[in-house]
Every structure is written in C-alpha cells, then in structure tokens.
MIVOVEX-930169 format. One record per residue (C-alpha): x negated, y negated, z; residue number from 1. Coordinates in Angstrom, 2 decimals, decimal comma. Example, Ala and Ser with C-alpha at 12.3 -4.5 7.8 and 13.67 -1.06 7.14 Angstrom:
<atoms>
ATOM        x        y        z   nr
ATOM   -12,30     4,50     7,80    1
ATOM   -13,67     1,06     7,14    2
</atoms>
This chain:
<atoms>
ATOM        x        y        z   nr
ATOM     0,09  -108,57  -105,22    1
ATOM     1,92  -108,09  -101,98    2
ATOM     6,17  -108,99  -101,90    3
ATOM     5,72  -111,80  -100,32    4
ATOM     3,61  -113,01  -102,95    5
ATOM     5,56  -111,42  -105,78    6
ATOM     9,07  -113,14  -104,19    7
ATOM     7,14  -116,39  -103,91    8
ATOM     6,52  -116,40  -107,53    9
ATOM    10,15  -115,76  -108,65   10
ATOM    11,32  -118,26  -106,47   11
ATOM     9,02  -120,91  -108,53   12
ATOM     9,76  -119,30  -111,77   13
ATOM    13,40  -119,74  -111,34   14
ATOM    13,63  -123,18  -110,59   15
ATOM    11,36  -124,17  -113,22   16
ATOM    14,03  -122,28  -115,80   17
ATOM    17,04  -124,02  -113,73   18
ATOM    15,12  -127,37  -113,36   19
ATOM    17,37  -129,27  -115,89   20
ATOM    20,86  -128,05  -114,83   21
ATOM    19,67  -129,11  -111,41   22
ATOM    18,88  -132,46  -112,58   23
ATOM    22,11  -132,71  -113,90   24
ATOM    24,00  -131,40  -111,14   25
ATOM    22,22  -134,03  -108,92   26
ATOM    22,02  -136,99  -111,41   27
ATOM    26,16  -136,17  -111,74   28
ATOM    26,68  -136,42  -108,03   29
ATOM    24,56  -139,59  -107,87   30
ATOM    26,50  -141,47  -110,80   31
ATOM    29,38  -141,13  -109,03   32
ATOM    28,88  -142,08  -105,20   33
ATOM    31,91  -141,13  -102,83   34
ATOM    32,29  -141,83   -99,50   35
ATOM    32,33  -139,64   -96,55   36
ATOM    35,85  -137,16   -96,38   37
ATOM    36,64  -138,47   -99,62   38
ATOM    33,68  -136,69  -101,85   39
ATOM    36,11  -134,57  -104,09   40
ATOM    33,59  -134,67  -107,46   41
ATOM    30,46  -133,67  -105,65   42
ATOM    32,37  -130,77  -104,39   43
ATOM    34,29  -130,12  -107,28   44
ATOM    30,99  -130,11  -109,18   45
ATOM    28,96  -127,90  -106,31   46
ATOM    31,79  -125,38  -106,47   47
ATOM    31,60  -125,31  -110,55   48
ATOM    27,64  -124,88  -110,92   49
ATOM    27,55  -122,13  -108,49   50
ATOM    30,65  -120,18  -109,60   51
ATOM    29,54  -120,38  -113,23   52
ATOM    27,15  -116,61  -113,32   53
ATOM    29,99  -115,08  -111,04   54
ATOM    27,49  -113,42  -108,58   55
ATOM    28,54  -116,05  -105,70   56
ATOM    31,86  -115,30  -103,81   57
ATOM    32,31  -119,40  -103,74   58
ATOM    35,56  -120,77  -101,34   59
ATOM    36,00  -124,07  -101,44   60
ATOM    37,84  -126,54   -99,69   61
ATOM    36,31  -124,16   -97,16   62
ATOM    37,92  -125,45   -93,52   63
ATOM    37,65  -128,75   -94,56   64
ATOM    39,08  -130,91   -97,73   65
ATOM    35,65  -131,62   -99,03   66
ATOM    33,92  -128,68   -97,78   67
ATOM    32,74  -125,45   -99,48   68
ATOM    30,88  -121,68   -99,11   69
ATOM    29,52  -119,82  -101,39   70
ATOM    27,81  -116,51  -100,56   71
ATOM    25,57  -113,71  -102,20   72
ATOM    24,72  -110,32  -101,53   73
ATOM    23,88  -108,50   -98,69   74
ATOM    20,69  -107,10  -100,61   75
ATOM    20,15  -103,78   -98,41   76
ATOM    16,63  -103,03   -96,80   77
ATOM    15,87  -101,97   -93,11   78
ATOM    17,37   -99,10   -91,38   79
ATOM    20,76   -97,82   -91,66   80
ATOM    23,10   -99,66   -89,60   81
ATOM    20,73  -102,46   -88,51   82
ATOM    21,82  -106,24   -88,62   83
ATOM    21,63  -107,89   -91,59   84
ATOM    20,38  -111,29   -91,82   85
ATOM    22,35  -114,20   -93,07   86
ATOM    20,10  -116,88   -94,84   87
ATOM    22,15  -120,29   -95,22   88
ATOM    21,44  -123,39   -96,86   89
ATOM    22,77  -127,14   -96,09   90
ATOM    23,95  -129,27   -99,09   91
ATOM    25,29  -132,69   -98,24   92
ATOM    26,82  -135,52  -101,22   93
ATOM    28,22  -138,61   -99,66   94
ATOM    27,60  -141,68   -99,99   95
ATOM    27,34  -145,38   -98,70   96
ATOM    29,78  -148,32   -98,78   97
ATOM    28,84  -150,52  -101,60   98
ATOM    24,90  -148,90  -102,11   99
ATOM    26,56  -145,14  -103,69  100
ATOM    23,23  -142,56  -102,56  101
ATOM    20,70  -144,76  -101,29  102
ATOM    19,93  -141,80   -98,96  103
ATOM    19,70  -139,39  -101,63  104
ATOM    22,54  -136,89  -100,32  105
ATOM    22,45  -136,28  -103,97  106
ATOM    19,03  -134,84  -104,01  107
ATOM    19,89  -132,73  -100,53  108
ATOM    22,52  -131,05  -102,64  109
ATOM    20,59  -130,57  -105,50  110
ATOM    17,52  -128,85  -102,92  111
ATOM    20,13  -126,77  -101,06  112
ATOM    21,83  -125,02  -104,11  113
ATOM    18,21  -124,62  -105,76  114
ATOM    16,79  -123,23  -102,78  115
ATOM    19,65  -120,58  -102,96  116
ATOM    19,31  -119,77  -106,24  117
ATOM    15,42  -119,71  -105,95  118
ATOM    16,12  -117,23  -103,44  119
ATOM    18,34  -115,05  -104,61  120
ATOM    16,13  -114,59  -107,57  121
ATOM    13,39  -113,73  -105,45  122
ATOM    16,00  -110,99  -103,43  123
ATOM    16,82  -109,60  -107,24  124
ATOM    13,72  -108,28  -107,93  125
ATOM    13,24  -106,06  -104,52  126
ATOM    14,49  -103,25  -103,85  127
ATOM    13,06  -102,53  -100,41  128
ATOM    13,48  -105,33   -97,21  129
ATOM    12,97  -105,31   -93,62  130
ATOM    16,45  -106,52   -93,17  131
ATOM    19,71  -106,46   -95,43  132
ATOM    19,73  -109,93   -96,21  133
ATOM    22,62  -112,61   -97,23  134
ATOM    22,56  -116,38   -98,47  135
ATOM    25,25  -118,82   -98,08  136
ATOM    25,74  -122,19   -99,26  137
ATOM    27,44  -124,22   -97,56  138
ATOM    28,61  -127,87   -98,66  139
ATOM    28,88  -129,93   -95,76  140
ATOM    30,53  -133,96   -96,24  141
ATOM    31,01  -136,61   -94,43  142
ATOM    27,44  -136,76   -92,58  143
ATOM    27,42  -140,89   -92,93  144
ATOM    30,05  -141,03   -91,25  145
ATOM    31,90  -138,66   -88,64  146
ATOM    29,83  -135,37   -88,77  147
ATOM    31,34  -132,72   -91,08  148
ATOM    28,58  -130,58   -89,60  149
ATOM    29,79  -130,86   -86,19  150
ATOM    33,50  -130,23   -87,61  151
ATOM    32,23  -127,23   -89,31  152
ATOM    30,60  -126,16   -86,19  153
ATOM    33,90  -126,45   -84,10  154
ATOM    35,51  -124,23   -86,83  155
ATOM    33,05  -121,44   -86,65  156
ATOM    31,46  -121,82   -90,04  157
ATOM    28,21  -121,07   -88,63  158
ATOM    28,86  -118,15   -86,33  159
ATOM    27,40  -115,29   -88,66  160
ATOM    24,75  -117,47   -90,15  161
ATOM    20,99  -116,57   -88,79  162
ATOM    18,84  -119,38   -89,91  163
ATOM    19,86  -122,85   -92,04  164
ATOM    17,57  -124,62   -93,97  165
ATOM    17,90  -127,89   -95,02  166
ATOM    15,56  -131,13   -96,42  167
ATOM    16,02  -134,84   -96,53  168
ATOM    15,02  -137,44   -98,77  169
ATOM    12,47  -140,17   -97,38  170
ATOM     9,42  -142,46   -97,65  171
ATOM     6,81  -139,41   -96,92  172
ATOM     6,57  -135,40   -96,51  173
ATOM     6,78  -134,00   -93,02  174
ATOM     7,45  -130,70   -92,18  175
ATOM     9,50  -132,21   -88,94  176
ATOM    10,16  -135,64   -87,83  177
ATOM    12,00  -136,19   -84,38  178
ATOM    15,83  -137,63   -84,93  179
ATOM    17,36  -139,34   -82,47  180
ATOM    21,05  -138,65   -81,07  181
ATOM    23,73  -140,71   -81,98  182
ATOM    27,17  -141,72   -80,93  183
ATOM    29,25  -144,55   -82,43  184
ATOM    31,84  -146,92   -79,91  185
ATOM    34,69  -149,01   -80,82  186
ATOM    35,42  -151,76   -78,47  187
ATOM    38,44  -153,51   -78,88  188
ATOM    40,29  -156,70   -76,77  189
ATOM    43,47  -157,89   -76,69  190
ATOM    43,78  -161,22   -75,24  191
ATOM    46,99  -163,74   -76,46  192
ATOM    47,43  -166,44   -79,30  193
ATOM    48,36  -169,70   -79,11  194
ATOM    47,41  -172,94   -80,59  195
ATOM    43,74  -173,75   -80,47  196
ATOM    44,16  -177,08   -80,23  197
ATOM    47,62  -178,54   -79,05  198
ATOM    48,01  -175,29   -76,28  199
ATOM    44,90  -173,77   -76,10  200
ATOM    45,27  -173,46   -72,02  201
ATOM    48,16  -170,67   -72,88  202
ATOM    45,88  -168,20   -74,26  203
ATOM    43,70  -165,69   -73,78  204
ATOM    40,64  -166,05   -76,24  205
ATOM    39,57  -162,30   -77,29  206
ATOM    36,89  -163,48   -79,95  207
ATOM    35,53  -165,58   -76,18  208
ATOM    35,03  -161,71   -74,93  209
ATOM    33,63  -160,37   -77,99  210
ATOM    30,90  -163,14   -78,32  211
ATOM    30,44  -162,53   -74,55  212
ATOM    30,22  -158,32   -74,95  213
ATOM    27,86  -158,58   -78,19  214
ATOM    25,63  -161,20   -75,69  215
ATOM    25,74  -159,09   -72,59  216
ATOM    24,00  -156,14   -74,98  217
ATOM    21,30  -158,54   -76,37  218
ATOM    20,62  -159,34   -73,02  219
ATOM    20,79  -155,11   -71,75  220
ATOM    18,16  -154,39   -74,58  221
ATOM    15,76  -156,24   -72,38  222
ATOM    16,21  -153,61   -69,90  223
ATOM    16,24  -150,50   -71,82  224
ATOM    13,35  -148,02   -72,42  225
ATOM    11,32  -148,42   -75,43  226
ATOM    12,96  -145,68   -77,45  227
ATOM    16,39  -146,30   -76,96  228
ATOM    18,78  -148,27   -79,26  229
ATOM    21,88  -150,06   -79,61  230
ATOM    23,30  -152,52   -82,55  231
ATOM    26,41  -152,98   -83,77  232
ATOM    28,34  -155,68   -85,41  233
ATOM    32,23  -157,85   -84,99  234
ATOM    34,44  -155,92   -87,05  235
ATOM    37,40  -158,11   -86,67  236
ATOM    37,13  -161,85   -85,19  237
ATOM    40,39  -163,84   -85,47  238
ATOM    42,76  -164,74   -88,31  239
ATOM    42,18  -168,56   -88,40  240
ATOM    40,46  -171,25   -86,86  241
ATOM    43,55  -173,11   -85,03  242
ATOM    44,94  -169,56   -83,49  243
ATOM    43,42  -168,45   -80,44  244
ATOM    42,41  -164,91   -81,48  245
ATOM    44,71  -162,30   -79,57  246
ATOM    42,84  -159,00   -80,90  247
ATOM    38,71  -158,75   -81,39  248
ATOM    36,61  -155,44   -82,49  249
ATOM    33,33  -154,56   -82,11  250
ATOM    31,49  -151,31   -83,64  251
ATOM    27,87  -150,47   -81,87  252
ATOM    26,17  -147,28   -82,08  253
ATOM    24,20  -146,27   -79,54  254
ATOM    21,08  -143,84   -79,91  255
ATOM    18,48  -142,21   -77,23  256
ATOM    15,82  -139,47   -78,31  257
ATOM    17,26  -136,92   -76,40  258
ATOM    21,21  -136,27   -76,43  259
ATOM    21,18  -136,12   -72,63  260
ATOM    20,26  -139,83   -72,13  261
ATOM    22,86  -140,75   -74,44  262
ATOM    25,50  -140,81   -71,11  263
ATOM    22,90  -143,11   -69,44  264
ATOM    22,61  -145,77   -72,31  265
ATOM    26,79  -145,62   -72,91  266
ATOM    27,41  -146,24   -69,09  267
ATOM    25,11  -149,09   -69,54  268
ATOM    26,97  -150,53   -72,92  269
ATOM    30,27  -150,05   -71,14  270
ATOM    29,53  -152,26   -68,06  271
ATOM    28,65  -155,36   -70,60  272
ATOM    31,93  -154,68   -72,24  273
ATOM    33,95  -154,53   -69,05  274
ATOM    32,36  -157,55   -67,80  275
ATOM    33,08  -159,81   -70,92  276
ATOM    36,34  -158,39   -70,40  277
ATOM    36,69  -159,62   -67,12  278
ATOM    35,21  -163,05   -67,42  279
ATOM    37,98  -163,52   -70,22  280
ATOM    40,85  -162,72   -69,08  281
ATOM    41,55  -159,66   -71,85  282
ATOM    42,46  -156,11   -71,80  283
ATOM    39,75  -153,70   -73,31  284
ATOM    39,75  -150,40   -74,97  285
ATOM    36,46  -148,43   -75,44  286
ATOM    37,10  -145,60   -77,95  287
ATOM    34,25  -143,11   -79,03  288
ATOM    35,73  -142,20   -82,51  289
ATOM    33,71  -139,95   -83,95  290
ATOM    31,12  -136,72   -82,96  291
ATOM    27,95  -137,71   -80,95  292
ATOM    25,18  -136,58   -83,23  293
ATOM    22,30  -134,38   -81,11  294
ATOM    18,80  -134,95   -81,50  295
ATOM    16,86  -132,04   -84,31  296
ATOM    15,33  -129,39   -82,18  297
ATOM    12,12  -128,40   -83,70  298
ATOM    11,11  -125,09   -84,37  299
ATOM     7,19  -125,02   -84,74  300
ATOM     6,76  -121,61   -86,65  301
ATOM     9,38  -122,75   -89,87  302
ATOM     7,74  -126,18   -89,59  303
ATOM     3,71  -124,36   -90,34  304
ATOM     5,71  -121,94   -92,55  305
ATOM     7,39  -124,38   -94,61  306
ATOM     4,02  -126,63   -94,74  307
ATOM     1,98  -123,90   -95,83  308
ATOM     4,34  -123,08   -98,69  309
ATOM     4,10  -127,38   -99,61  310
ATOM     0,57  -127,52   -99,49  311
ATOM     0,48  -124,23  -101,92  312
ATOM     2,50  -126,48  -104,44  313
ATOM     0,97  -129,63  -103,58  314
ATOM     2,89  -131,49  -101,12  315
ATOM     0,49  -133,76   -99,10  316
ATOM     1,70  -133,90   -95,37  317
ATOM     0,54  -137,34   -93,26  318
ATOM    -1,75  -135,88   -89,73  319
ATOM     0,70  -138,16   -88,27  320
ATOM     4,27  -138,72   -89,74  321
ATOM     5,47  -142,29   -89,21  322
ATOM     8,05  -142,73   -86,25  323
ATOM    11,63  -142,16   -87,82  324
ATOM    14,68  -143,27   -85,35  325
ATOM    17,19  -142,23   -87,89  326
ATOM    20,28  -139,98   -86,87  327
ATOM    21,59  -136,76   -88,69  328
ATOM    24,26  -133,98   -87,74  329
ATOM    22,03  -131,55   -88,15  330
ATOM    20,54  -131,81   -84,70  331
ATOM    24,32  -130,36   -83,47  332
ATOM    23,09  -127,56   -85,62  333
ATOM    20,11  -126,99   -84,89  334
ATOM    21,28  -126,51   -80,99  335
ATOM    23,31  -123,30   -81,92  336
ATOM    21,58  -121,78   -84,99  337
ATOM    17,80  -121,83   -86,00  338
ATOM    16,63  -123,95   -88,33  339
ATOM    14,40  -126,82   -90,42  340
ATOM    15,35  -130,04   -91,89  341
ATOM    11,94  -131,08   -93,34  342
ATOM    11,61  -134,91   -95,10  343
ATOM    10,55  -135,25   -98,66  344
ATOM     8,77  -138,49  -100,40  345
ATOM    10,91  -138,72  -103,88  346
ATOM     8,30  -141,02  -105,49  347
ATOM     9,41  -144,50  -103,85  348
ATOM     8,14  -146,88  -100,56  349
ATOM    11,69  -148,48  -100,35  350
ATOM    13,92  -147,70   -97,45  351
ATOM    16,45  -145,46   -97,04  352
ATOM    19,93  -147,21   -97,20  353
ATOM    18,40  -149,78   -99,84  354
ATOM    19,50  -150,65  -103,53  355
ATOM    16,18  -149,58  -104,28  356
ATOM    16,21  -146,09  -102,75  357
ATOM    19,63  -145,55  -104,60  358
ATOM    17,73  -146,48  -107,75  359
ATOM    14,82  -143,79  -107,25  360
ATOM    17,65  -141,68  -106,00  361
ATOM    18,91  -140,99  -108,97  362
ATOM    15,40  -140,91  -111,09  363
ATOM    13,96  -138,74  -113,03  364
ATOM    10,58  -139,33  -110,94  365
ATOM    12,49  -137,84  -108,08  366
ATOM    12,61  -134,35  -109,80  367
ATOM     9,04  -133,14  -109,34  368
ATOM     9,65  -133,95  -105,51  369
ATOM    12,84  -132,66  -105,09  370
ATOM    12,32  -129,21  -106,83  371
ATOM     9,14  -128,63  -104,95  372
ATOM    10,55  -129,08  -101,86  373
ATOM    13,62  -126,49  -102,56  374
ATOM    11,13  -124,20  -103,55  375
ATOM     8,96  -125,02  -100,45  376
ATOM    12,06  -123,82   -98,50  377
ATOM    13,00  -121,02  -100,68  378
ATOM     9,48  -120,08  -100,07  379
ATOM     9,62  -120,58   -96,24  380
ATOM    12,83  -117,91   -96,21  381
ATOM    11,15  -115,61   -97,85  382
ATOM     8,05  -115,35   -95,46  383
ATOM    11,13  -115,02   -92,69  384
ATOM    12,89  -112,65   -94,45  385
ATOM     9,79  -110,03   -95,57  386
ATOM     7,77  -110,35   -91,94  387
ATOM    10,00  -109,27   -89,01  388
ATOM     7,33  -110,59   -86,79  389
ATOM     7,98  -114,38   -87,79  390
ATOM    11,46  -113,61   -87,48  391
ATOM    10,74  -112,86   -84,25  392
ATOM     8,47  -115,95   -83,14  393
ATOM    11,45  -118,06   -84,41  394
ATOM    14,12  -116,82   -82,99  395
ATOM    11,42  -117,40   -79,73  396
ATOM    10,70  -121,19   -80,72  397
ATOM    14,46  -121,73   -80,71  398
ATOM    15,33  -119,83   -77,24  399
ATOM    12,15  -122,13   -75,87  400
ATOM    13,85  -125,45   -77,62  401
ATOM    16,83  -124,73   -76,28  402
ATOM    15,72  -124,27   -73,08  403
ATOM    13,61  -127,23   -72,85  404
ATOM    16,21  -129,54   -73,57  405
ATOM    17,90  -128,19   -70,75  406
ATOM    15,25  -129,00   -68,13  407
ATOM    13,96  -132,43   -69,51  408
</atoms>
C-alpha cells in the first residue's frame, strides 16, 4: 500500500471513531443559532472540542471577538531548511435572522474541524513527507453578514497559510460551482415632515423618493445582462400615515459574476437613486456598509482531486451542476491564497435559507453527508501534501486564475 493510500485510510478511520462528538459539536452549534459578530457559543464550543487532547495550540478570540486559530504540528519531511507547508481549514457558525442555520454553517464547522482532525491523524502515522507540513483551523464569523473572512484577510490571518479548504452545504455535490460577487448599499433620504393632509405643500416626501428609487431599479433590470442581479427591500418608510415622511431607507445588494463588473452595475443603481432624489426634492446618502464579496476562483486540479476522493466514498457528482448565484466571502480568499470550497447535498431538496433546510440542518440524515465530505477534503490534502507535483499544478491553476481575472 503506497502513503497516500495508507494516509487516506486513517483519515476515514478517524472520523468514523470521532463521528459522534462531531455530531454533537455540530447538532450544539445548530440548537443554538447566533447571528453574525455575535456567535460567542459556536466559538466558545469550537475552541473547547479542539483544545480538549492538548495537541492544538488553539487562540481564540483570534483578531476578532468571535474568531479563533488553532494549529498543529509542523510534522517534518523534505529537506533541511525547505518551506514547510501550512494546510488550513475554514469553519464558519452563524446564523440567520429568525430561520437559526438554514444554511448549515453548522455543518461547515463541523466539516472544517473534522477535516483537521482527519488529517492530522493521517500526518501521525508518517514519519517521512515531501514537505514539513502544518494545519490550522481557523473559525471565521460573520459570513451572512459583513465578511469576517475579508476582516481576517485585512488582518493578515492568512499570510502564512498555503492552501484553505473549505465545503458548503446545498441541494447537490459539486466539486465547484461559480459564486457570484457581492456588495450590499444603503440608500438613505432625508426629505421634511409636515402634515399630510392640512400642509402637505410644506414638505418634502422621502418615502415619494424611495418608491421612486426602488421603481427606477425594476425598470434598470430590464437593461441589465442576464447574469447580473440586484434586489433589495424599504428598510424604513415613515412613522405614520398623516406625517409626511422626512427620512426613508432602502437596502439592495447588488451581484455580477465577476467582481470587476460589480463597479459597472453600482454606477448603474446609483443613477436611479440620484434621480428619485432629484425628482423629489430630498437629500440622499449612498453608503456601501460592508466588504464587497469576490467571485470563487476555481482551481481545476483540487476540484478533480477532491472529486476523485468523493467518488471513492460514494459521492455522486451531477455532469452538470445546477446554476448557483449565491454569494460567499470565500471568493476574497480564494484571490490571495489557493483553495476549494466544494458543495455538499445533506439529504434534502429544500432551499438554502428555508425553515426546511434549517430542519435537515440539524438532522441526523445530514451526518453521512457531512462526514464524507470532510473526509473527501481531508483526503484531497493529503494527495497535495504527499505529491509535490500536484502541489505544483495548483499553485499553477491559481497563478492562471488570478491572472485571468485580470484580463477578462
């Protein structure tokens, strides 16, 4: 049996030992759904299960409140002196307003930590590697809702890490599905109150402009390529029917395939604002609050890897993997570091963001699915880590990504 083999097998040996405790670590996080920035359990819980052997050097509230690292090793192997290789795996746990994990960030953190551990058990029983090699964990929050990736990213988290694997819960297995990027606009007017119906000639009707804005953007969509998005919703409309409403909000997002066209699409939103602004007589603010999220670049040689590995344990992956125009802030990521953030059927046809994906979120169904596909990626670092020549193609895939993007 050659070590690729032989680490392959520990991998699935371990996580069949570990399957309950994972369960329970994920079926814990799920019973108790917190919302992005504010998911102090889930880490408090993360942090706990992988502190309790005392092999991982764990930090937590690592850069941010909610965030954590834990890290293993270097396991030697190579030559003297030559670069280790620093293996890192993604575990995200919030939630959604009202819904708790109806997009299974439960079951992400539950395949990140047992793809670590799968691997490090795999690492224990070598003694000889092409590279010295290293795993981190790290816990990132707050992907619903502002990007604790990107955060992260800003604060160097992932400046010594070589590769980052990932997987996300959905309605099928595919080794890579094309995200789309992302960013989120607040649109505010201020107008002035008066009586609606004694004085209504002394004000300045902002819920007039934010009828007109949210209009102007139904009518844009007509205009707008096939791929490209925008939807939002009035946050605030008025206080009460006889005031003239002096403050309106609106919240759109606004998503193109690639992150490059976002500009194109936001110049586009912002003239329908202005406009309604204009027509109405009321000031406007346009505020980006949060991170743009990038598109996922795709790295074709961990995409066959990591479908080989799910085939050998029985994942079935569509020819064709239905069109998915969801966002993630792993695309950021995946611009600056290597990587795979595969999609995993958990044994449901509902939707994400449903009370009925929550529901099979937190399922025992969900298990056989989930620990497959940590061992599918536990797996898929292993054939990196023992075959410098795939090391090499993906560190190529990524330079020809990158570079890609940059010309389309």
């Amino acid at each position: 049996m050659d070590q690729r083999q032989r680490m392959k097998e520990a991998v699935q040996r371990c996580l069949d030992s570990r399957r309950a405790e994972l369960h329970a670590l994920s079926r814990d996080i799920w019973s108790r759904p917190e919302l992005a920035e504010h998911e102090t359990h889930a880490h408090d819980r993360l942090v706990g299960f992988l502190s309790e052997d005392g092999t991982w050097t764990v930090q937590s509230h690592y850069k941010l409140p909610t965030a954590f690292r834990a890290s293993w090793g270097p396991v030697c192997g190579g030559v003297e002196g030559e670069p280790g290789l620093n293996v890192g795996f993604l575990c995200e746990y919030d939630a959604l307003p009202d819904i708790g994990h109806a997009c299974g960030h439960n079951l992400i953190a539950e395949v990140g930590a047992g793809a670590a551990l799968g691997l490090k058990a795999a690492l224990e029983t070598e003694t000889e590697l092409p590279v010295p090699v290293k795993i981190t964990v790290l816990g990132t929050p707050a992907e619903e809702a502002v990007g604790g990736k990107i955060d992260l990213l800003e604060a160097g988290a992932f400046a010594d890490i070589d590769l980052v694997f990932m997987a996300h819960p959905s309605q099928q297995d595919a080794s890579f599905q094309a995200t789309v990027a992302l960013d989120e606009v607040s649109v505010k007017y201020h107008g002035k109150a008066s009586h609606a119906s004694a004085y209504p000639w002394e004000g300045v009707n902002a819920l007039d402009a934010a009828v007109l804005a949210y209009n102007n953007i139904s009518v844009l969509r007509q205009q707008l390529k096939p791929e490209w998005r925008i939807h939002g919703i009035i946050k605030h409309g008025g206080v009460k029917p006889n005031i003239i409403p002096a403050y309106t909000e609106l919240q759109f997002y606004i998503r193109t395939p690639l992150v490059k066209d976002l500009c194109d699409l936001k110049a586009k939103a912002e003239a329908c604002f202005r406009a309604a602004a204009v027509a109405t007589g009321c000031q406007v603010e346009i505020e980006y609050p949060a991170h743009a999220y990038y598109n996922i670049l795709p790295n074709a040689t961990l995409a066959n890897l990591y479908e080989n590995n799910g085939k050998a344990l029985g994942i079935q992956f569509p020819e064709q993997p239905e069109k998915f125009s969801g966002s993630t802030d792993f695309g950021n990521v995946s611009f600056i570091v290597p990587g795979i953030h595969p999609f995993f059927y958990i044994g449901t046809d509902a939707f994400n963001h449903t009370e009925e994906y929550t529901e099979a979120a937190g399922a025992e169904k969900a298990q056989l699915f989930t620990l497959r596909t940590a061992k599918a990626l536990a797996m898929t670092a292993v054939d990196v880590l023992c075959c410098p020549a795939l090391l090499r193609q993906v560190r190529e895939d990524f330079k020809r990504a990158t570079l890609k993007q940059e010309k389309t």
